[in-house]
PDB file of N, CA, C and O in Angstrom:
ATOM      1  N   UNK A   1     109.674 118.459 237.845  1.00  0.00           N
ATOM      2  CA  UNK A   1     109.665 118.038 236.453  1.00  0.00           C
ATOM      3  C   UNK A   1     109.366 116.538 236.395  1.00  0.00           C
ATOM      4  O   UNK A   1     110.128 115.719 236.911  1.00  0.00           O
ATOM      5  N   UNK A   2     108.380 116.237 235.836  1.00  0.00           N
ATOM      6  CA  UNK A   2     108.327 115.039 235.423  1.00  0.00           C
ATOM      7  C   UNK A   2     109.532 114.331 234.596  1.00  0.00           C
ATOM      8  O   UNK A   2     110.409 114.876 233.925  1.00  0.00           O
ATOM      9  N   UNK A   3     109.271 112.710 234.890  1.00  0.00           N
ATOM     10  CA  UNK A   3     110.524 112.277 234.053  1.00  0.00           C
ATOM     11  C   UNK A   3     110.339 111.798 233.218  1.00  0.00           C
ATOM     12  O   UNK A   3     109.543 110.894 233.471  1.00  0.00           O
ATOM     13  N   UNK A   4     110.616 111.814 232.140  1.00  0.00           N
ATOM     14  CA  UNK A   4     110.547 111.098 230.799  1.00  0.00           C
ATOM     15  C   UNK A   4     110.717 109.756 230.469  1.00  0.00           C
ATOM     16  O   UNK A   4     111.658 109.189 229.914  1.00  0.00           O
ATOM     17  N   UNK A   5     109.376 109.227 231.009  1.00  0.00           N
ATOM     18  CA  UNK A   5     109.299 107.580 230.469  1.00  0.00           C
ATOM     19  C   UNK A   5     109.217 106.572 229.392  1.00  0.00           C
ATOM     20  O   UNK A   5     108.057 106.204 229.202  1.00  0.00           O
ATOM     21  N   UNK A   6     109.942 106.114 228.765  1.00  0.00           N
ATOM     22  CA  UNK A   6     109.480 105.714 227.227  1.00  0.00           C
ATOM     23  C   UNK A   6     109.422 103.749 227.634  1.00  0.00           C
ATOM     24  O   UNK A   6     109.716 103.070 228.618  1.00  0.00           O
ATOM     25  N   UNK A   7     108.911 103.486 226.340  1.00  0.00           N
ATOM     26  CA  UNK A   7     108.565 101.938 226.477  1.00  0.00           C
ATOM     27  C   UNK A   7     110.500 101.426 225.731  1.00  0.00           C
ATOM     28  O   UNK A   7     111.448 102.150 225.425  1.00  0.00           O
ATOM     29  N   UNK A   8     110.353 100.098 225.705  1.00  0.00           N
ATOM     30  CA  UNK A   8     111.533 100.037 225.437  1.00  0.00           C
ATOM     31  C   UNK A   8     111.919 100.481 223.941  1.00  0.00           C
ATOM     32  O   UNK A   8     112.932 101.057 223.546  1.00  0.00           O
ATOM     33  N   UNK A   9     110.692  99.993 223.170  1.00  0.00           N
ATOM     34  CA  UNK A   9     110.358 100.542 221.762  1.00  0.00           C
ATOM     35  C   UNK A   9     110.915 101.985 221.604  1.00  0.00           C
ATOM     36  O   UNK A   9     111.839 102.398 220.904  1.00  0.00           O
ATOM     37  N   UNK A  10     109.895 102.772 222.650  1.00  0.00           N
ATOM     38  CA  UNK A  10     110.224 104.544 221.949  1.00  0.00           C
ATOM     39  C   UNK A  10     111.425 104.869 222.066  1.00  0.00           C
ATOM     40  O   UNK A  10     111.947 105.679 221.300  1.00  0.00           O
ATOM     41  N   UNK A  11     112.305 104.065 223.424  1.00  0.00           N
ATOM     42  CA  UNK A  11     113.565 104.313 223.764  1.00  0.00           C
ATOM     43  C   UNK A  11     114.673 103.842 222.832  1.00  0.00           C
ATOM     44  O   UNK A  11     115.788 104.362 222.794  1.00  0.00           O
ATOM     45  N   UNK A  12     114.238 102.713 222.011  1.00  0.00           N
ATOM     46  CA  UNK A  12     115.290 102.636 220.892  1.00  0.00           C
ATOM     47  C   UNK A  12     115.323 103.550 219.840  1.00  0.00           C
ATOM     48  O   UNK A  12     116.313 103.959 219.233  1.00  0.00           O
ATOM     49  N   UNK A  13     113.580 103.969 219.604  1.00  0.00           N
ATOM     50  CA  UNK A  13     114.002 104.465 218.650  1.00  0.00           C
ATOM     51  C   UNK A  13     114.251 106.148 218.701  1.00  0.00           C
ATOM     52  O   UNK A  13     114.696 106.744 217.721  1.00  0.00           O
ATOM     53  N   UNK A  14     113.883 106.877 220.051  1.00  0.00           N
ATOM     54  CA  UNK A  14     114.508 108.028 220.306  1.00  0.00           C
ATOM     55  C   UNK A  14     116.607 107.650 220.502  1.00  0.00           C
ATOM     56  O   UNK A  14     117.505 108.492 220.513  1.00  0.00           O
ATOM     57  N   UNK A  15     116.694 106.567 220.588  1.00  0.00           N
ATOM     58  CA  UNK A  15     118.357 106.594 220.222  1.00  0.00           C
ATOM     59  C   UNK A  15     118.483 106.578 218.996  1.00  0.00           C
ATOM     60  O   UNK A  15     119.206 107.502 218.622  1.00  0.00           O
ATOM     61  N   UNK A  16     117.902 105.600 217.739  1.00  0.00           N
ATOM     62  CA  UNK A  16     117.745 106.003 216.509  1.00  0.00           C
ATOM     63  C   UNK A  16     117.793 107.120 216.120  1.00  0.00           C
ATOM     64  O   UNK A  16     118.566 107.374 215.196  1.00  0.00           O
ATOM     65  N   UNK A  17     116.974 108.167 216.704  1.00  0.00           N
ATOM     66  CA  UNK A  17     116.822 109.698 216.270  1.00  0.00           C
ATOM     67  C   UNK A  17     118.310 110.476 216.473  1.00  0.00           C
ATOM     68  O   UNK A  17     119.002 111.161 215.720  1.00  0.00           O
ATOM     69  N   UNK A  18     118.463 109.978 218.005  1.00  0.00           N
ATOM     70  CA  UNK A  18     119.590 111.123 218.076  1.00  0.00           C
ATOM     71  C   UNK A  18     120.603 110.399 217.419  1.00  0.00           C
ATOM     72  O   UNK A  18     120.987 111.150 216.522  1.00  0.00           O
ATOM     73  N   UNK A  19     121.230 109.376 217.377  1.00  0.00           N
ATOM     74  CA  UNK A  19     122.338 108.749 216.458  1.00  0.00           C
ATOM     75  C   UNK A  19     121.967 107.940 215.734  1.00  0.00           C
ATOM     76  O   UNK A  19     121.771 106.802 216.161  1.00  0.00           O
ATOM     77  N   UNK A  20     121.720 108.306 214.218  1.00  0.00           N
ATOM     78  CA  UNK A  20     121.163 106.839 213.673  1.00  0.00           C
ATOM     79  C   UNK A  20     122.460 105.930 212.997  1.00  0.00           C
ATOM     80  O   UNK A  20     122.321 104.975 212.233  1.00  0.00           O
ATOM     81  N   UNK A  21     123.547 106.404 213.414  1.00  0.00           N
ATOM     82  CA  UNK A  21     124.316 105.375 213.880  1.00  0.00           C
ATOM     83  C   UNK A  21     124.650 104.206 214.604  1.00  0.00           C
ATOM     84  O   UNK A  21     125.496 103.339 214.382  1.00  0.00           O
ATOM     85  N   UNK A  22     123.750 104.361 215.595  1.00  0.00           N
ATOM     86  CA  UNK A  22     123.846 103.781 216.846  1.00  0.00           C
ATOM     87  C   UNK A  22     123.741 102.091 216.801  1.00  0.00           C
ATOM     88  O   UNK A  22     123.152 101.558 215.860  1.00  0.00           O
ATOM     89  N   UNK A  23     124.224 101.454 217.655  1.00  0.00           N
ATOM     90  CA  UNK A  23     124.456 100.248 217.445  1.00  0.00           C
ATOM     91  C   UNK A  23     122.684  99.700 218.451  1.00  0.00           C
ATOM     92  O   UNK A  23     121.726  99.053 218.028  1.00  0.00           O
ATOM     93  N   UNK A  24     122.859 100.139 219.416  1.00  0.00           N
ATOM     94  CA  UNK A  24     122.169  99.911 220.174  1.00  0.00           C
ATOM     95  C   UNK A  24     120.505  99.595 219.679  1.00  0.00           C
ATOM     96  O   UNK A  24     119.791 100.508 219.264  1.00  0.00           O
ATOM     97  N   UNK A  25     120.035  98.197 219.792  1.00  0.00           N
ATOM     98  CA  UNK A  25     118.748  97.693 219.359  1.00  0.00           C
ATOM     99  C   UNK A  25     117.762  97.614 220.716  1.00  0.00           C
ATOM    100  O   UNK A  25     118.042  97.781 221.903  1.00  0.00           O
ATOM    101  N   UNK A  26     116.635  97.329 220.129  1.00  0.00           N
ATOM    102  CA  UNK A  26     115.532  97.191 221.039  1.00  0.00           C
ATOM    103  C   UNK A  26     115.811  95.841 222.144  1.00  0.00           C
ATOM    104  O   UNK A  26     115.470  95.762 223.324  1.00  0.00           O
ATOM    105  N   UNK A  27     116.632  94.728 221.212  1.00  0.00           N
ATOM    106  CA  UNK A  27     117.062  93.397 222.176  1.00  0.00           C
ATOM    107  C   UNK A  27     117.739  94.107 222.905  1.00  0.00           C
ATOM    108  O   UNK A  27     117.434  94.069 224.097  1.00  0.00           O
ATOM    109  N   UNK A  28     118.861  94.987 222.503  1.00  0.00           N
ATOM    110  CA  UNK A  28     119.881  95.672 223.687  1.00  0.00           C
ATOM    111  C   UNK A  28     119.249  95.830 224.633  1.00  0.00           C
ATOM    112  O   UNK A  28     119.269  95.064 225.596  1.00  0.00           O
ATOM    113  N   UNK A  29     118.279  97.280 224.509  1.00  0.00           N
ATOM    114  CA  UNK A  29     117.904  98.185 225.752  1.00  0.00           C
ATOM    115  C   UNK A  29     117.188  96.461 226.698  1.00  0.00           C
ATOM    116  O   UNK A  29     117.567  96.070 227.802  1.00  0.00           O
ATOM    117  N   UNK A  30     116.468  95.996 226.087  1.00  0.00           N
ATOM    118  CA  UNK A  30     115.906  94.670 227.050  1.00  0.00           C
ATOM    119  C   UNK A  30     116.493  94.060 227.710  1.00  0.00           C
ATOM    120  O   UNK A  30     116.220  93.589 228.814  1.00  0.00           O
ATOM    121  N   UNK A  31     117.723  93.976 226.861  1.00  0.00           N
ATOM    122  CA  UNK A  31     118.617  92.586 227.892  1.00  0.00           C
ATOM    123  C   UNK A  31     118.715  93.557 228.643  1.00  0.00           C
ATOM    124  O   UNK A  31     117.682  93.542 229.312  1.00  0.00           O
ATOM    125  N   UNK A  32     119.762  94.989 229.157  1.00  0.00           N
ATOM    126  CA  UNK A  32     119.887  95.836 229.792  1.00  0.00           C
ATOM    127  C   UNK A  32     118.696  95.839 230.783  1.00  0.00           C
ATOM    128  O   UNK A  32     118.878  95.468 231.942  1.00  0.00           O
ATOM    129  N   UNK A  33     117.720  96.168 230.436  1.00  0.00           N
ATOM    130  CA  UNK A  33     116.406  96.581 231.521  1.00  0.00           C
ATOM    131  C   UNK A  33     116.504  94.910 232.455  1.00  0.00           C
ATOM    132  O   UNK A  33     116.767  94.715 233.642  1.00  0.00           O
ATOM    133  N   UNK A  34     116.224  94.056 231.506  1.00  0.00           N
ATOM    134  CA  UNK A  34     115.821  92.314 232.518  1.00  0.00           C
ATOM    135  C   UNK A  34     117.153  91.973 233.715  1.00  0.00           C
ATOM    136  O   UNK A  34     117.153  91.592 234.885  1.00  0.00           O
ATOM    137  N   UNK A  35     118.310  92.363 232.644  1.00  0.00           N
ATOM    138  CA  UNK A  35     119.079  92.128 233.979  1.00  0.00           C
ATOM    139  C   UNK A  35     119.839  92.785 235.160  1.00  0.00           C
ATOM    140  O   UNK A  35     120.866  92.488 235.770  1.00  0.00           O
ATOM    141  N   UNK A  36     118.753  94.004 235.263  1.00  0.00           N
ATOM    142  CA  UNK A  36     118.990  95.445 236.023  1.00  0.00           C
ATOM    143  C   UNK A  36     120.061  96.512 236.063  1.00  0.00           C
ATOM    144  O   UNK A  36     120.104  97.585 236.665  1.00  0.00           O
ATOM    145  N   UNK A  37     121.166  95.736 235.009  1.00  0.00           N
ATOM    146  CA  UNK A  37     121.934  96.797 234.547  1.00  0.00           C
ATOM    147  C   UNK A  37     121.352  98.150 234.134  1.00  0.00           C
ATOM    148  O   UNK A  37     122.239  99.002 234.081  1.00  0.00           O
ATOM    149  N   UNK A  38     119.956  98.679 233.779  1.00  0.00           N
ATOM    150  CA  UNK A  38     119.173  99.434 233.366  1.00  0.00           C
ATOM    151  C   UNK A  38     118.377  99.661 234.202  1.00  0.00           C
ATOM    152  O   UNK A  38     117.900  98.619 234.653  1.00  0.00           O
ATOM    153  N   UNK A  39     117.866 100.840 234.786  1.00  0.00           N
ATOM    154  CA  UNK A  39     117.016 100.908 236.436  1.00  0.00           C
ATOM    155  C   UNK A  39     115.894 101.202 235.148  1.00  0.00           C
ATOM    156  O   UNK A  39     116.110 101.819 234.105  1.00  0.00           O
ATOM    157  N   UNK A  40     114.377 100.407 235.694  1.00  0.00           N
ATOM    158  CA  UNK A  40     113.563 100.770 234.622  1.00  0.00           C
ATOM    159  C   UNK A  40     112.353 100.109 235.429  1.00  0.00           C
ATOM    160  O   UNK A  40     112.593  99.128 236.132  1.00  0.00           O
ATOM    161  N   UNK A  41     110.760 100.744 235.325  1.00  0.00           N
ATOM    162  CA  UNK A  41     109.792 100.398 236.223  1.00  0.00           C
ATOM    163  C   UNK A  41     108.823  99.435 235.250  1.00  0.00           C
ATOM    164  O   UNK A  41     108.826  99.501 234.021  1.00  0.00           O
ATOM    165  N   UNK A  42     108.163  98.712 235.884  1.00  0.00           N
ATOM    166  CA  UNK A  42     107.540  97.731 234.931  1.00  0.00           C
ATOM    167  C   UNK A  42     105.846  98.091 235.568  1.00  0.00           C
ATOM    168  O   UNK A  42     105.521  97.998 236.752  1.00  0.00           O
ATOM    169  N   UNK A  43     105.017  98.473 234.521  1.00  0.00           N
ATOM    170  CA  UNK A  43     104.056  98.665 234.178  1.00  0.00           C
ATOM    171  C   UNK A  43     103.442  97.459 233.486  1.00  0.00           C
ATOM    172  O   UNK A  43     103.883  97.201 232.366  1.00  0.00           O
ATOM    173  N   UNK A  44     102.335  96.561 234.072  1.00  0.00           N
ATOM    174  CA  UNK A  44     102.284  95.288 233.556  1.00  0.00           C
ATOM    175  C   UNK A  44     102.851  94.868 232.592  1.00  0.00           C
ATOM    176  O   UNK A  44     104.040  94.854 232.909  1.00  0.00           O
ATOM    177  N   UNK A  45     102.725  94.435 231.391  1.00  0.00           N
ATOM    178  CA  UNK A  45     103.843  93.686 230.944  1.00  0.00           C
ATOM    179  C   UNK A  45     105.070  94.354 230.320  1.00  0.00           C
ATOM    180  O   UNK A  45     106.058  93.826 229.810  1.00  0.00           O
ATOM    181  N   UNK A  46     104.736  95.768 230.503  1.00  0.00           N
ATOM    182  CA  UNK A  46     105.534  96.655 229.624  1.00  0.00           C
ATOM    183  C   UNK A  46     106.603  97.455 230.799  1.00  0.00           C
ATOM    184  O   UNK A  46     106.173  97.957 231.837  1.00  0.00           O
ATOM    185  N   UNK A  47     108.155  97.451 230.370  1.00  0.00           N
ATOM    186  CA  UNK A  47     109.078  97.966 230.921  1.00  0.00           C
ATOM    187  C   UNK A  47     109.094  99.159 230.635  1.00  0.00           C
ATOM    188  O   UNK A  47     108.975  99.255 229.414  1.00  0.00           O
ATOM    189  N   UNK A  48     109.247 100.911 231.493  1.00  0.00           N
ATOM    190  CA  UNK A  48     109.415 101.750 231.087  1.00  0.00           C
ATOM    191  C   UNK A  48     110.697 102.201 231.796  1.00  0.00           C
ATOM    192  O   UNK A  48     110.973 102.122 232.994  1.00  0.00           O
ATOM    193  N   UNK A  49     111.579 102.804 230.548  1.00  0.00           N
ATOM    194  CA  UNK A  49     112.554 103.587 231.008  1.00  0.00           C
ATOM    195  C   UNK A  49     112.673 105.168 231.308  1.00  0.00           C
ATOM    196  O   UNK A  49     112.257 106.089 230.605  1.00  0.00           O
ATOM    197  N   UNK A  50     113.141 105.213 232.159  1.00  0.00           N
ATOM    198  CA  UNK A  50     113.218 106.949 232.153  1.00  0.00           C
ATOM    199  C   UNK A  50     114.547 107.339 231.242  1.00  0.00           C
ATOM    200  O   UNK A  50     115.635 106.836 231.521  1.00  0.00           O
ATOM    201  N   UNK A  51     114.420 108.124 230.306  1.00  0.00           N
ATOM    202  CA  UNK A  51     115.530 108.759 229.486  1.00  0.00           C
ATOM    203  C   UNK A  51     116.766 108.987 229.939  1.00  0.00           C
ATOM    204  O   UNK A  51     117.806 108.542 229.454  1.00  0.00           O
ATOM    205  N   UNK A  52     116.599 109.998 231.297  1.00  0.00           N
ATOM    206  CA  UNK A  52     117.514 110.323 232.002  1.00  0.00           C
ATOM    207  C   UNK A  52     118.672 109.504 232.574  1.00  0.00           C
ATOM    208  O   UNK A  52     119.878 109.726 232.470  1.00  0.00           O
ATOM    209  N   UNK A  53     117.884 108.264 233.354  1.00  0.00           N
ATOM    210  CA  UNK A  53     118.825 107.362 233.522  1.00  0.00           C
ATOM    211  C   UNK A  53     119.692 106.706 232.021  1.00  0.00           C
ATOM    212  O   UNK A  53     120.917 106.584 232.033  1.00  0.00           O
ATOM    213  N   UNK A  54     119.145 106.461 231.223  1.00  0.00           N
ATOM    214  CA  UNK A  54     119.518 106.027 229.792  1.00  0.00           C
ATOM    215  C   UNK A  54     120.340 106.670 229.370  1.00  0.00           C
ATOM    216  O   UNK A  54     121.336 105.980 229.151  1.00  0.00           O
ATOM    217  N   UNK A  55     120.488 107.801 229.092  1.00  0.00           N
ATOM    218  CA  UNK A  55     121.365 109.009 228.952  1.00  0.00           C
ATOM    219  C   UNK A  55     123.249 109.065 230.305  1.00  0.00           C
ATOM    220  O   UNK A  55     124.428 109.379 230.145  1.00  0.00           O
ATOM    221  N   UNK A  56     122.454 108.591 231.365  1.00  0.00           N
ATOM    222  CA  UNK A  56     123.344 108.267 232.080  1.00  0.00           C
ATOM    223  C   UNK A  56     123.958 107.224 231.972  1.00  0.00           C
ATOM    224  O   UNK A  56     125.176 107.331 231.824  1.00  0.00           O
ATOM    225  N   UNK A  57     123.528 106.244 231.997  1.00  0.00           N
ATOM    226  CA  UNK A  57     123.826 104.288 231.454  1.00  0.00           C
ATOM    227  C   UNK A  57     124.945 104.720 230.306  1.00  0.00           C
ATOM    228  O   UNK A  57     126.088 104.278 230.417  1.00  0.00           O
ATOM    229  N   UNK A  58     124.658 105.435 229.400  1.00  0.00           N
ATOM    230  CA  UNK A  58     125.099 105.335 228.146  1.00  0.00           C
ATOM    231  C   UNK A  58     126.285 106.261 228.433  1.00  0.00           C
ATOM    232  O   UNK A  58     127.176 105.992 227.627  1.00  0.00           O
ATOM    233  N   UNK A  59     126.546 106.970 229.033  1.00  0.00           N
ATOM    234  CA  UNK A  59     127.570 108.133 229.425  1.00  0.00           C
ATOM    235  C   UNK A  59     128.913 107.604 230.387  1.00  0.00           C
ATOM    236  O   UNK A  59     129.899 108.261 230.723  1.00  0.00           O
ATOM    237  N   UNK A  60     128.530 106.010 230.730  1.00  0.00           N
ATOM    238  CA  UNK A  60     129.185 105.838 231.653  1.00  0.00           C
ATOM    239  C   UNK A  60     128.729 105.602 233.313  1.00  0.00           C
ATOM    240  O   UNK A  60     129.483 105.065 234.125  1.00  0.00           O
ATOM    241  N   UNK A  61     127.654 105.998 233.575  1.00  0.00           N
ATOM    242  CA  UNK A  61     127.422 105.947 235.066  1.00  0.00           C
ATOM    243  C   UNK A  61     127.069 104.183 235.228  1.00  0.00           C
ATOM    244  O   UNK A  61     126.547 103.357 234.480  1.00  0.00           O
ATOM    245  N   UNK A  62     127.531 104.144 236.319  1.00  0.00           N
ATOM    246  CA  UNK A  62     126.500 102.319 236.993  1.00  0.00           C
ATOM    247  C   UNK A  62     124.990 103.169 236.839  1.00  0.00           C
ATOM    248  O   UNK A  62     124.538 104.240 236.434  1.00  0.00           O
ATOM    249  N   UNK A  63     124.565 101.855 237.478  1.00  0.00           N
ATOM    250  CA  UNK A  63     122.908 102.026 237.107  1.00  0.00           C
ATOM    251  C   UNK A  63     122.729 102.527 238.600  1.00  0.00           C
ATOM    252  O   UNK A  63     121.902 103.412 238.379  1.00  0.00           O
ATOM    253  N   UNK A  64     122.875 102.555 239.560  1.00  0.00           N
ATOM    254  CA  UNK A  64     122.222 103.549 241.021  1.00  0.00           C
ATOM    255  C   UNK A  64     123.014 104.487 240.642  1.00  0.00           C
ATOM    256  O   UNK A  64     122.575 105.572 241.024  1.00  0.00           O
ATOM    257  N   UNK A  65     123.713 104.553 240.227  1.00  0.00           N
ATOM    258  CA  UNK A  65     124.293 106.368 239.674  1.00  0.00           C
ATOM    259  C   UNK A  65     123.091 106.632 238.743  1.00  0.00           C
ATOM    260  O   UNK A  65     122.149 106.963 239.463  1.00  0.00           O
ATOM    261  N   UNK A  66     122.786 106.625 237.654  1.00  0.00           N
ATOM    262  CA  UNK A  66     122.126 106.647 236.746  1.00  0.00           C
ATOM    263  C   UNK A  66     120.449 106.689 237.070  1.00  0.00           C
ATOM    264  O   UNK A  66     119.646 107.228 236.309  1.00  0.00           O
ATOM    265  N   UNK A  67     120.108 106.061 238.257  1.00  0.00           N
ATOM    266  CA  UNK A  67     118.797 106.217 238.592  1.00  0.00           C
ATOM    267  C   UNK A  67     119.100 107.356 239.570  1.00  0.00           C
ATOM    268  O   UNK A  67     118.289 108.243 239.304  1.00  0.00           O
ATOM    269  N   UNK A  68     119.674 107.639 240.302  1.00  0.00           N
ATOM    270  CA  UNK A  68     119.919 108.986 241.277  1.00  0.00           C
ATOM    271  C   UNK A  68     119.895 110.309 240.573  1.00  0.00           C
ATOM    272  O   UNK A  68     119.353 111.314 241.032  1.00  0.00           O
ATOM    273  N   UNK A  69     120.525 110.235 239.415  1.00  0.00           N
ATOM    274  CA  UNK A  69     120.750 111.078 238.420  1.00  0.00           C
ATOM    275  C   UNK A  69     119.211 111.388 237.972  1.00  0.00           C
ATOM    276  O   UNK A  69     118.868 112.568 237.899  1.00  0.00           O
ATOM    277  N   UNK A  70     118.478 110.578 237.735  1.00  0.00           N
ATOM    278  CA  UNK A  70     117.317 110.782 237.020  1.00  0.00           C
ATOM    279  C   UNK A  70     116.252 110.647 238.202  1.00  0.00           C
ATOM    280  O   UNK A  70     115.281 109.897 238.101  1.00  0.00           O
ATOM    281  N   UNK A  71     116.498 111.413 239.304  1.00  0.00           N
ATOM    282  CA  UNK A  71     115.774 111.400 240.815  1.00  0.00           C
ATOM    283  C   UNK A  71     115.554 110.416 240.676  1.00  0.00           C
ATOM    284  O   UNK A  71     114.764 110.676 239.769  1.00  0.00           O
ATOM    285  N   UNK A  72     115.493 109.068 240.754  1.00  0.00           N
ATOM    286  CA  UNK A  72     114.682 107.935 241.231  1.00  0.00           C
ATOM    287  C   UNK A  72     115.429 107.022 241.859  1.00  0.00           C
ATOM    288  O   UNK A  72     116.472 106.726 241.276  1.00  0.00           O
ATOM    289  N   UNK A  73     115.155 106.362 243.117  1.00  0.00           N
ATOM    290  CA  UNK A  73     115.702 105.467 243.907  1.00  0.00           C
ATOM    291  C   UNK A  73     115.845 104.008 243.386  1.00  0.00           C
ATOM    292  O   UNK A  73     114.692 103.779 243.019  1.00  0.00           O
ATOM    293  N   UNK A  74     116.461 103.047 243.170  1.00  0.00           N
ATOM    294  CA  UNK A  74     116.587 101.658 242.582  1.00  0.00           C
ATOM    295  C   UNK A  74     115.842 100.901 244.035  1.00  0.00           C
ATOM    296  O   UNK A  74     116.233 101.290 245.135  1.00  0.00           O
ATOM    297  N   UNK A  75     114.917  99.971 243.961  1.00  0.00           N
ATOM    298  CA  UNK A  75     114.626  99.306 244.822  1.00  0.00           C
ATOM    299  C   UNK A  75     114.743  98.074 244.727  1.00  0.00           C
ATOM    300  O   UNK A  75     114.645  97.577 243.606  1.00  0.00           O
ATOM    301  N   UNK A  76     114.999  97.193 245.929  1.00  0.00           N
ATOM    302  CA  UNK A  76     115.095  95.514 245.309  1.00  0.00           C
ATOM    303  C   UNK A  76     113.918  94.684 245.525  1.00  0.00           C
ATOM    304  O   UNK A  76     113.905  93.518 245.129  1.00  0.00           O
TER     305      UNK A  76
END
């Protein structure tokens, strides 16, 4: 199965969708992604997240939990 990559954009606003409660902004998911609290691959200038891990992040897991979860290895 492929994994579900979104930009940081689609990723806020697929949290929008599912809670449009949600506190969580587009600055959020960024600061999150820049300071690797967020496992997320960078495609020239654009950060993509995989859902899965996001879903995990947000549930509670650390972020190498959260990228394991969403098959992908964290590299440094």
């Amino acid at each position: 199965m492929l994994p579900r990559m979104r930009t940081i954009s689609d990723a806020a606003a697929w949290l929008q969708q599912a809670d449009p409660e949600t506190a969580f902004t587009k600055t959020a998911l960024r600061r999150l992604v820049t300071t690797g609290q967020l496992p997320s691959v960078r495609v020239g200038q654009k950060y993509l997240i995989n859902l899965e891990a996001l879903e995990g992040f947000l549930s509670g897991s650390t972020a190498a939990e959260a990228s394991e979860a969403a098959g992908r290895r964290i590299t440094a």
